[in-house]
Structure formats: C-alpha cells, structure tokens
C-alpha positions as CSV (number, residue, x, y, z in Angstrom):
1,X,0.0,0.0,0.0
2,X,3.0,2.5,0.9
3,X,4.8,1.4,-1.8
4,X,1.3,2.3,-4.3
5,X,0.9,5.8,-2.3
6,X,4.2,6.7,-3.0
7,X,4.3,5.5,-6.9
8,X,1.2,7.8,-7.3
9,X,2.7,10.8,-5.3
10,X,5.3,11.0,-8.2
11,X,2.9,10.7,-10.8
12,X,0.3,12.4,-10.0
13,X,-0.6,16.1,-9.5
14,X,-3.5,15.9,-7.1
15,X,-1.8,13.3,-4.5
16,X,1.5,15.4,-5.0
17,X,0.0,18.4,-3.6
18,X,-2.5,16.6,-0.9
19,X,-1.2,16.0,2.3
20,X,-1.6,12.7,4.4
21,X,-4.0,14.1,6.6
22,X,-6.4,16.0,4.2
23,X,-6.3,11.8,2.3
24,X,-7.3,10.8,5.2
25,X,-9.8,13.3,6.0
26,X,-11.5,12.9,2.7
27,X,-11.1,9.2,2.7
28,X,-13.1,9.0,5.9
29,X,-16.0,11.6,5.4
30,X,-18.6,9.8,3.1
31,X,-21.9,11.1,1.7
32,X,-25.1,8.5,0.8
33,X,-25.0,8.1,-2.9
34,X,-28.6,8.3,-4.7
35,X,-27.3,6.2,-7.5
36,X,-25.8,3.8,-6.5
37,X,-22.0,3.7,-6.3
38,X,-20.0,2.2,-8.4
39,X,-18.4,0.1,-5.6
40,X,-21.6,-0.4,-3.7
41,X,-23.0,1.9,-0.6
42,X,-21.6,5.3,0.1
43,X,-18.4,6.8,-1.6
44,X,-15.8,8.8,0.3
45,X,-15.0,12.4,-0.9
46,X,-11.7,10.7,-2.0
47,X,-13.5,7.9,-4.2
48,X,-15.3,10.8,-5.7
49,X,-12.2,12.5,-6.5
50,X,-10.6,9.3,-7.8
51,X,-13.6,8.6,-10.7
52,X,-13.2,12.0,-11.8
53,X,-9.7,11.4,-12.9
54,X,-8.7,10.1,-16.2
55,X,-6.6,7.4,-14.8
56,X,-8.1,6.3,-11.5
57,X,-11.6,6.5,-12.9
58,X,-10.9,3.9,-15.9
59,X,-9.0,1.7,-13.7
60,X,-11.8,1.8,-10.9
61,X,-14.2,1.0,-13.4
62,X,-12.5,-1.8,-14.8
63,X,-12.0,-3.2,-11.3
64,X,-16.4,-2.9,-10.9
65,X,-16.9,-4.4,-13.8
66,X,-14.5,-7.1,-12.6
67,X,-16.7,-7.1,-9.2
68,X,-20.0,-5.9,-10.0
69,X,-21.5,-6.9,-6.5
70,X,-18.1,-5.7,-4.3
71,X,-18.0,-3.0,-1.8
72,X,-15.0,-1.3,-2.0
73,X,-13.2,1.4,0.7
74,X,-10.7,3.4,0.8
75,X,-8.0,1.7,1.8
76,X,-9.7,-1.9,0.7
77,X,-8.6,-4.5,-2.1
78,X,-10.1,-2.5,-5.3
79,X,-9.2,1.0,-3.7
80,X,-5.4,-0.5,-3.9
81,X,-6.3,-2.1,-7.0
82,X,-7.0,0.8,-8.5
83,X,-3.8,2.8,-7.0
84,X,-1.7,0.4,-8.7
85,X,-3.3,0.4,-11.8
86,X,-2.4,4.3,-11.8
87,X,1.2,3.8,-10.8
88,X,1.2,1.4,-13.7
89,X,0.5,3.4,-16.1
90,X,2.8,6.1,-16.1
91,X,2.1,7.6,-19.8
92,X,-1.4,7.9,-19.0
93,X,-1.0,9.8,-15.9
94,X,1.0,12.1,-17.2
95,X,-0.9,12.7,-20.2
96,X,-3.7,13.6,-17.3
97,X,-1.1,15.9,-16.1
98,X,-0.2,17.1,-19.2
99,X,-3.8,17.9,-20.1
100,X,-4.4,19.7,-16.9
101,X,-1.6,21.9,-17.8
102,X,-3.2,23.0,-21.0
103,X,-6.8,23.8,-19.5
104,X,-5.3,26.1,-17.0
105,X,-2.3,27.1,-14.8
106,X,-2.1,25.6,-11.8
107,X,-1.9,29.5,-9.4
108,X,-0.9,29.1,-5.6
109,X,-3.6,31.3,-4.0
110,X,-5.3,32.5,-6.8
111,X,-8.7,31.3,-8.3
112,X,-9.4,30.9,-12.5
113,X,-11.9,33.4,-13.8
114,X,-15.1,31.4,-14.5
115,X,-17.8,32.7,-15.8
116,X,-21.5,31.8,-15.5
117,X,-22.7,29.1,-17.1
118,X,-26.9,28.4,-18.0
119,X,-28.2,25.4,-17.5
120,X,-28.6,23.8,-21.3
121,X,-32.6,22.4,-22.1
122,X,-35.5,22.4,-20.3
123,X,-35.5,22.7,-16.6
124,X,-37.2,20.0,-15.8
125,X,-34.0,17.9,-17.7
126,X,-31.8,19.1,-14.6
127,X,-30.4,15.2,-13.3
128,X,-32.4,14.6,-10.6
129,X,-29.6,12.1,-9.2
130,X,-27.4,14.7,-8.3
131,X,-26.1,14.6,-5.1
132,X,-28.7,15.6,-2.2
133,X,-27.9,17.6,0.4
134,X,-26.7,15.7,3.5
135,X,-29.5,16.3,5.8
136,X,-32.2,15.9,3.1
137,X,-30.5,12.4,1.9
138,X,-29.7,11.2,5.2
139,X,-33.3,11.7,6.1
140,X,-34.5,9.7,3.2
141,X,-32.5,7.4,3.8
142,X,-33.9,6.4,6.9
143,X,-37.6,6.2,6.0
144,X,-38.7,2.9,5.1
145,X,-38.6,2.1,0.8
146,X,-35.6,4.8,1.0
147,X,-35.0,4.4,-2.9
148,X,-38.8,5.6,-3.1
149,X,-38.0,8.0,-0.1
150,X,-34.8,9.3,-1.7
151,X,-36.6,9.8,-5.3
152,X,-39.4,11.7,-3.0
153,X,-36.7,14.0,-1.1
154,X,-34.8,14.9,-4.5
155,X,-38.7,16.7,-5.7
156,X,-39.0,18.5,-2.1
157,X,-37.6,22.0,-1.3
158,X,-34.1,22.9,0.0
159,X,-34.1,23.4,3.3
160,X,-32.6,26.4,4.4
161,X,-32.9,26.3,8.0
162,X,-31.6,22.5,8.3
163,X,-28.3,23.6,6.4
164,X,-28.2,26.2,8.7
165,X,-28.6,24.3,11.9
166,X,-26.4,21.4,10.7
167,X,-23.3,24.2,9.5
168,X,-23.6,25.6,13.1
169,X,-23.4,22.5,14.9
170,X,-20.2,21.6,13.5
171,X,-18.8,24.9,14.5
172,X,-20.3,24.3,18.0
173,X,-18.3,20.7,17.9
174,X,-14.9,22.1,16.6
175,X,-14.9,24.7,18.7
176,X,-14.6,27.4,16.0
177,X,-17.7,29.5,16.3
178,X,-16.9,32.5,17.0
179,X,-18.4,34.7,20.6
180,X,-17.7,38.6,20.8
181,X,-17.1,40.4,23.9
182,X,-19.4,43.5,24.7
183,X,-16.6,46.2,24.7
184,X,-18.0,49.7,25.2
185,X,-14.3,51.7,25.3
186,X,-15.1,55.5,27.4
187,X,-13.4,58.3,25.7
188,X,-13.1,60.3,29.1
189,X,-11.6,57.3,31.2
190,X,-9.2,55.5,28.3
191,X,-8.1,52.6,28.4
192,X,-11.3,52.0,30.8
193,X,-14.3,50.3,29.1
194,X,-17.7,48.7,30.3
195,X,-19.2,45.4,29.2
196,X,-23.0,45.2,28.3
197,X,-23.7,45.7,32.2
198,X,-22.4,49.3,32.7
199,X,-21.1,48.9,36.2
200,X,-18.7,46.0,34.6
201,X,-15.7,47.8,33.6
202,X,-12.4,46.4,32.0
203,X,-9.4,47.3,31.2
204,X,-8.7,47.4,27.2
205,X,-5.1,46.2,26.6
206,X,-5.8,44.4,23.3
207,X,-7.3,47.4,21.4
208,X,-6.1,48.9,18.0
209,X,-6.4,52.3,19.1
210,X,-2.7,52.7,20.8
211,X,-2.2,56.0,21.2
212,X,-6.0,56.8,22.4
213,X,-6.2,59.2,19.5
214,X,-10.4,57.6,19.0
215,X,-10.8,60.5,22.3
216,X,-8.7,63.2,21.6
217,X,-10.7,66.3,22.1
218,X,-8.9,68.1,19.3
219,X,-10.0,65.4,16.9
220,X,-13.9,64.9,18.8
221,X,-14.1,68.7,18.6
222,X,-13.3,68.6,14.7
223,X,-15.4,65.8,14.0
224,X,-18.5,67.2,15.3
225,X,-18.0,70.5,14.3
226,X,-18.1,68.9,10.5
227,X,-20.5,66.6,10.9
228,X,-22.9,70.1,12.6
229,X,-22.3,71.8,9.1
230,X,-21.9,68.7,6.7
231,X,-23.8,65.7,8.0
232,X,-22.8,62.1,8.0
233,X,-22.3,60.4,5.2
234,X,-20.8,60.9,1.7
235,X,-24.3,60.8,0.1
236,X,-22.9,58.9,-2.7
237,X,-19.6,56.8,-3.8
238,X,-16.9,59.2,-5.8
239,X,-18.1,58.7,-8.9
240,X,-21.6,60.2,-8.3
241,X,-21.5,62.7,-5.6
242,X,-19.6,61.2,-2.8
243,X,-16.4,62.9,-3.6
244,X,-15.7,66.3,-1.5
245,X,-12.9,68.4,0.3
246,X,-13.2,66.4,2.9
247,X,-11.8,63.1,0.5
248,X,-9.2,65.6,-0.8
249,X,-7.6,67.5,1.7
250,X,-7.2,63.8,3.5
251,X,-5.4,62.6,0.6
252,X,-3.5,65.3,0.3
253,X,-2.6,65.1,4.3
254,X,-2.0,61.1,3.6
255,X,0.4,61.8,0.7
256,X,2.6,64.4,2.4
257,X,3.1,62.0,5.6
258,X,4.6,59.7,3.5
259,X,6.5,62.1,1.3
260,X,4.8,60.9,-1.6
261,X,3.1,62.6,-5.1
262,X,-0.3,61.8,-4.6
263,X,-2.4,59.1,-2.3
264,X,-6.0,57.1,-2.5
265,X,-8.1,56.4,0.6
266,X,-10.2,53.6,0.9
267,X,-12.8,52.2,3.2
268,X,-10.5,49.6,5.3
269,X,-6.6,49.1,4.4
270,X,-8.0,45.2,4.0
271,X,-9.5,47.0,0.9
272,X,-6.8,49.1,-0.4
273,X,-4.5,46.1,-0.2
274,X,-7.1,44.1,-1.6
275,X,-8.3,46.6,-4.4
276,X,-4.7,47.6,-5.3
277,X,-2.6,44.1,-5.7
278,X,-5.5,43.0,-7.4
279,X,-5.5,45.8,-9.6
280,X,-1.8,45.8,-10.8
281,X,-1.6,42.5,-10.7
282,X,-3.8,41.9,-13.5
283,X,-3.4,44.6,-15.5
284,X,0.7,44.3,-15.7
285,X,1.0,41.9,-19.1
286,X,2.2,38.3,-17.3
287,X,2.9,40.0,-13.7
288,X,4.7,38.3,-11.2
289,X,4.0,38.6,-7.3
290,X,6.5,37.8,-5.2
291,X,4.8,37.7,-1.4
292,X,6.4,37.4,2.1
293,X,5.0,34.3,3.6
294,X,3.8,36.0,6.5
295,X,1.9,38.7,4.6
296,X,-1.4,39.4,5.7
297,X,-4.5,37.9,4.4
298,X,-5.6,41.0,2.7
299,X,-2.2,40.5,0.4
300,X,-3.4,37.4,-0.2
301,X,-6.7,37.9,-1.0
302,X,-5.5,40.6,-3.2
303,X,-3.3,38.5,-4.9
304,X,-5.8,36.1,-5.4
305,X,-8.2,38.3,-7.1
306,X,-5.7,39.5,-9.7
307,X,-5.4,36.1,-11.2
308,X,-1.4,36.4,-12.0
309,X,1.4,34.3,-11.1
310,X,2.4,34.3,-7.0
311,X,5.5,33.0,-5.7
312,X,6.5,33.1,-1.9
313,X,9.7,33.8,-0.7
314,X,10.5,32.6,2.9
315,X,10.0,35.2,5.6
316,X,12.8,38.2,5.5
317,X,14.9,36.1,3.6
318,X,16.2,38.3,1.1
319,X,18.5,35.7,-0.1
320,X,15.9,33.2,-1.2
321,X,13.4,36.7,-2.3
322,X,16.7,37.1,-4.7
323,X,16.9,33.4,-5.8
324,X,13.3,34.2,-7.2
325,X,13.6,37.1,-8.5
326,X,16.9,36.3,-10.2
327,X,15.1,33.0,-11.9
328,X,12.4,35.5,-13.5
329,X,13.6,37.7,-17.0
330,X,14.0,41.1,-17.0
331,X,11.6,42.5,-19.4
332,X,8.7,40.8,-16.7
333,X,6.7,43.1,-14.5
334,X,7.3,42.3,-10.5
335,X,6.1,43.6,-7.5
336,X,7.8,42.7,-4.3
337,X,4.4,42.8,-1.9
338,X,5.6,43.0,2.1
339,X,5.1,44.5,5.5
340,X,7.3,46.7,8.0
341,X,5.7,45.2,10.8
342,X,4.4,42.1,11.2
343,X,1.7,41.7,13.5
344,X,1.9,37.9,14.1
345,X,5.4,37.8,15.2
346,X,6.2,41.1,15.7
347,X,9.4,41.3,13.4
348,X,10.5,44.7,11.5
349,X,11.0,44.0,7.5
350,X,14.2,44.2,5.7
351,X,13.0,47.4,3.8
352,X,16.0,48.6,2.7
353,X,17.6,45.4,1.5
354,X,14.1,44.7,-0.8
355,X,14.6,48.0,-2.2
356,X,17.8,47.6,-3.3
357,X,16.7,44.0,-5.1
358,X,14.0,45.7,-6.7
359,X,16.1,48.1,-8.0
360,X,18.7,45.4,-9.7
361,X,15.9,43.3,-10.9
362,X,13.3,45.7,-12.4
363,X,10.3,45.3,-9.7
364,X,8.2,47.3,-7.8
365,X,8.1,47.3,-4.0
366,X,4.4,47.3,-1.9
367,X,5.2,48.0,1.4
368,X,2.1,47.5,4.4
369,X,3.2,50.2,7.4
370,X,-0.5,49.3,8.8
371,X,0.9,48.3,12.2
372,X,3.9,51.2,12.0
373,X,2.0,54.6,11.0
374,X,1.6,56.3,13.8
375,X,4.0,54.8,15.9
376,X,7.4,54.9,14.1
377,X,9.5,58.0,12.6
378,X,9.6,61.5,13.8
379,X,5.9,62.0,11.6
380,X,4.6,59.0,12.6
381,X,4.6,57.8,9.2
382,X,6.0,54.3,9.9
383,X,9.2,52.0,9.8
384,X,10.6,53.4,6.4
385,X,10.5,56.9,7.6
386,X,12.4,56.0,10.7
387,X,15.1,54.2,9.4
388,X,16.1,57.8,8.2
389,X,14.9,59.6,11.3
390,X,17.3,62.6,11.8
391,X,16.5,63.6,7.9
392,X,13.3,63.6,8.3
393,X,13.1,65.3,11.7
394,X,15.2,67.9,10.3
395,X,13.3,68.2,7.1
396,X,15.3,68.4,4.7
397,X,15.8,66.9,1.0
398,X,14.4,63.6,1.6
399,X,15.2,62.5,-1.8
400,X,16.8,58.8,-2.2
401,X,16.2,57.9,1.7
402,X,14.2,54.4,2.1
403,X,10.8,55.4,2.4
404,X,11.5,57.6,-1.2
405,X,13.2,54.5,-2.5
406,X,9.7,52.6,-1.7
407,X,7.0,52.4,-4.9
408,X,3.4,52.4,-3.2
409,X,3.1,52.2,0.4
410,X,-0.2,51.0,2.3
411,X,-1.9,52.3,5.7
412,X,-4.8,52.1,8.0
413,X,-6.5,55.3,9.7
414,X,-8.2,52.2,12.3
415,X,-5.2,52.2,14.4
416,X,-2.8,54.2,16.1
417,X,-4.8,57.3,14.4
418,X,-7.7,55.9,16.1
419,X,-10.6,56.3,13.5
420,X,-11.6,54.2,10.4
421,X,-10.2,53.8,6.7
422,X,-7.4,53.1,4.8
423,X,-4.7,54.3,1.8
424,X,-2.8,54.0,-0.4
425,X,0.4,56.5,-1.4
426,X,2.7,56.5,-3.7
427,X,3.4,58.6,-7.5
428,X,0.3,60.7,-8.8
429,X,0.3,58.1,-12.1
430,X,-0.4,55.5,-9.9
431,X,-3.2,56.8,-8.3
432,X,-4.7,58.1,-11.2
433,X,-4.3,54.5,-12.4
C-alpha cells in the first residue's frame, strides 16, 4: 500500500499536492449516494475525486466491472487495485497531467476566472440524481422504501434552516464558532471600558487604538464640528456625488506624511490592499508577485483576485526573495508585496535590503506600514521613515532615503490614528491609475 501511495505521489498532481492528513480526512468523510455507487454503498469524498480522474476513474471502473457486487473502501482490495493500476500506467498519468496543464495554470492562491454558465434544455432535464444535500439524503434514507423515499426527497424544497442548523453544529463541535465580547471603550476614562452591564468595567489592553487618539478632544471637537455643518455620510460613492474636500484634503494630508506625489483612501486598508494588488496584478501583461509568507490575508486575498502568477519567498529572507527574482527575466513586470511590521510575530522587514533588489531586478516594491503609522519615525509615518529619522526630523531633501526608495506604500487610519479607513500612497500616475 505504501509502496502504491508513493508510486502515485510522483505521478500524480492531485496526491502530490495533498497532504496525508487531508487523504485521510476525505477518505473517511462519506456522503449517501442516490445512485448507487460504483463500488456499492456510500463513496468517500476521495473515491469521488478518484472517478473523476482520467486514470483512476478507468482503472476503478474496470476493477467494478471485474466485481459488479463488491464493496469497496478506501483503503480496501479494489481502492489499492485501483492505486496500482495508476502507478502502472505512467504515460497515461502524465498525459492527465499534461492535459491539466493546457486547460489552465495551476496558481498558488489564486482562483481561474469562471464565468456563469446556464443550465442547457429544459429545466425540468436538470439530473435529478445529483447529489442531495446531507440532511435531506440522510433523512430519506432512513424512512422505510428509501429508494422511493430518496426519489421523493430529491422533488422536495431545500431546506434552508436544516443547512443552517447542521453548519452551526459543526462549528459548535470544533470549537470554532466565534463569541464577541461586549466592549464599550469610554473616551473620558481611556483605556477603561464597560461590558454590556455598565457597572462592569475592563481594562482594554488588546485594542487597536494605541495611542487613544479615537478620544482626543482636538480630533472629537473637529469631528462634530463637521458633521454640525456637513452631516454624516458621503451621500454617494466618488463617482456620483460622494467625492468632496473632505476626500481631498485627506489625501492630500496622507500623501505628504509619507513624502509621496499623490495618495488614494479607501474604506478599510484590507480593501486598499485588496483593491490595489488586485488591480496591478492583472493589468501588468504576465505580472509576477512575489509575497512574504507571512503577509497578511488581505495581500493574499489581493493576490488572489488579480489572477497572475504568485511566488513566496521565505520570511525576510532576502537571499531566497533574490533566488526568485533572479530565476524571472527582466523585461517581466514584478512587485515585491511585504510588511514593516508584522503583527503575528512582531518582526520589523528588511525594507532597505528589498529596495535595493527591486532596483537590480526591475520590480516594484508594496510595502504595508498598517501596524507602524503612527507609531514609528519623527511623523509618525512608519518604519521606512524611521530608518532615516534625523533627515526627516530635520526636514530636509528627503530624496533617495528608504521610504522615497519605496514604490506604493499601504496604511490604515483604524489604528494608532484611532478612526476608520485606509490608503494608499505613492506617485500621482499611480493613483490616477
């Protein structure tokens, strides 16, 4: 059996990338089949997998044909059977690899554009031996005649509430669902807060707001005097009539902290990362991005979104981030996406040492201060500012420090500046952009 698992780990894509405990998982979580499985009874989520393939599913056949009336599991006689008939055939598998290859790349956390697709004919052609939902089949299959019962549930409604109740209760078992504190923070007694009972009060040691800037009376004062002669609200998004002074002069405020041409605000700096990696990512002709494995999940997501090619390099390793970047030709647009703090661990970026990479190798550098604005540099405009501290606290020609060297930096207004938004600065064309 180890020998076949290993035989069929060098062949083949899916168990190359699959790790022993997500094969086991999958080989152990079964689902009742309406029609009746090839191998008899219920198939495992890994069986499933296995008859979709263009190898595994001919050889599994073969072996029911051979066996009409066996029952086979993962792990049994025609499972193994059908494992070695894989690792027998090596040309075949990798013609399966081969024609995965040409139907789409193969992205490390990113996701295929896919558009929507109609259901062909009539609707009342849809194959009505699809897979049920697990509550609806499991309860057909325990009323008496279930293969009448079964054909019964697959004309009843979905139901809603069922899925609900049957998604929570495996939360509730894992322990992952999710329960929020009632944290009412006090602007005139900070860090002090109450719980939902007023006379409970805490002590708030794990909020964002470091600097208790959410209660300055300089910036309450100025927030109500605005909202007094402007309302709340924008009224609109920026392309109708959401875009005002107030947009402008904070962009203009954002962009001269960080000694840049022009900046964009956002709603969150999840977004602005998001929007922005996205963005350039898929717009840049056969972009590369090459991401810190410890970026944040708003990198990623962004990342994702843009559909282009990701590599990771190990974390602050600039001698592997040059390994990578040194295996990719010139003439290929790059960015270099990382963070000057990061908040799981706590460790400061090599900012100065990516820069200088990016300059030899033609990329761009995308540098998160989220967790650094506000409390690094003699402005408070992060980790790259500080690393040139006296020029900037003596402001003069700031040209060619580290935080000029840096293309398009990202920050948050949610944290040490104690409100709610986020940015992004760097040259005017790339804002326009």
């Amino acid at each position: 059996m180890e020998a076949a698992l290993r035989q069929s780990k060098a062949m083949c894509p899916f168990m190359k990338n699959a790790s022993a405990a997500k094969l086991r998982a999958m080989s152990t979580s079964t689902r009742p089949a309406i029609a009746a499985s090839p191998c008899g009874g219920t198939m495992s989520k890994l069986q499933l997998y296995a008859h979709r393939c263009p190898v595994m599913g001919k050889a599994m056949n073969v072996q029911t044909a051979a066996q009409p009336t066996a029952r086979s599991t993962v792990g049994g006689p025609s499972f193994v059977s059908g494992l070695r008939a894989m690792s027998s055939q090596p040309k075949a598998a990798a013609a399966a690899a081969a024609t995965a290859a040409t139907t789409g790349k193969a992205k490390m956390h990113t996701s295929s554009n896919r558009d929507a697709r109609a259901v062909e004919g009539n609707a009342a052609t849809y194959d009505r031996r699809a897979q049920l939902p697990p509550n609806m089949a499991a309860a057909a299959a325990a009323r008496p005649g279930s293969a009448a019962a079964i054909s019964d549930a697959s004309q009843a409604k979905f139901n809603y509430d069922a899925f609900y109740n049957a998604e929570l209760e495996k939360k509730h078992k894992d322990k992952s669902y999710r329960y929020f504190n009632n944290i009412n923070r006090l602007a005139k007694e900070f860090p002090r807060a109450h719980m939902a009972n007023k006379e409970d009060r805490v002590t708030v040691w794990c909020a964002n707001d470091y600097l208790g800037m959410g209660r300055n009376p300089h910036v309450l004062r100025t927030m109500h005097e605005t909202l007094d002669e402007y309302g709340s609200g924008a009224g609109g998004t920026r392309n109708i009539s959401g875009h005002n002074k107030h947009a402008v002069e904070l962009e203009a405020t954002v962009a001269k902290l960080h000694s840049k041409e022009a900046a964009l605000v956002f709603s969150s700096c999840y977004v602005a990362n998001d929007a922005t990696l996205a963005t350039l990512g898929s717009k840049m002709p056969d972009c590369v991005i090459l991401s810190d494995s410890l970026n944040h999940a708003s990198m990623i997501q962004g990342i994702r979104h843009s559909g282009t090619k990701k590599i990771v390099f190990k974390h602050n390793d600039v001698a592997d981030l040059e390994a990578k970047l040194a295996s990719l030709p010139l003439h290929v647009p790059k960015i270099i996406a990382f963070e000057s703090v990061y908040s799981m661990c706590g460790s400061i970026g090599p900012i100065e040492a990516i820069c200088d990479l990016a300059e030899k190798y033609g990329a761009i550098t995308f540098l998160d201060e989220v967790h650094a604005v506000g409390m690094y540099g003699p402005s408070g405009a992060g980790v790259a500012e500080h690393l040139d501290f006296e020029t900037y606290k003596q402001g003069g020609d700031t040209r060619g420090t580290i935080q000029d060297r840096v293309d398009i930096i990202t920050g948050t207004l949610g944290k040490a500046y104690g409100c709610v938004g986020g940015y992004i600065a760097g040259s005017a064309r790339e804002q326009l952009y």
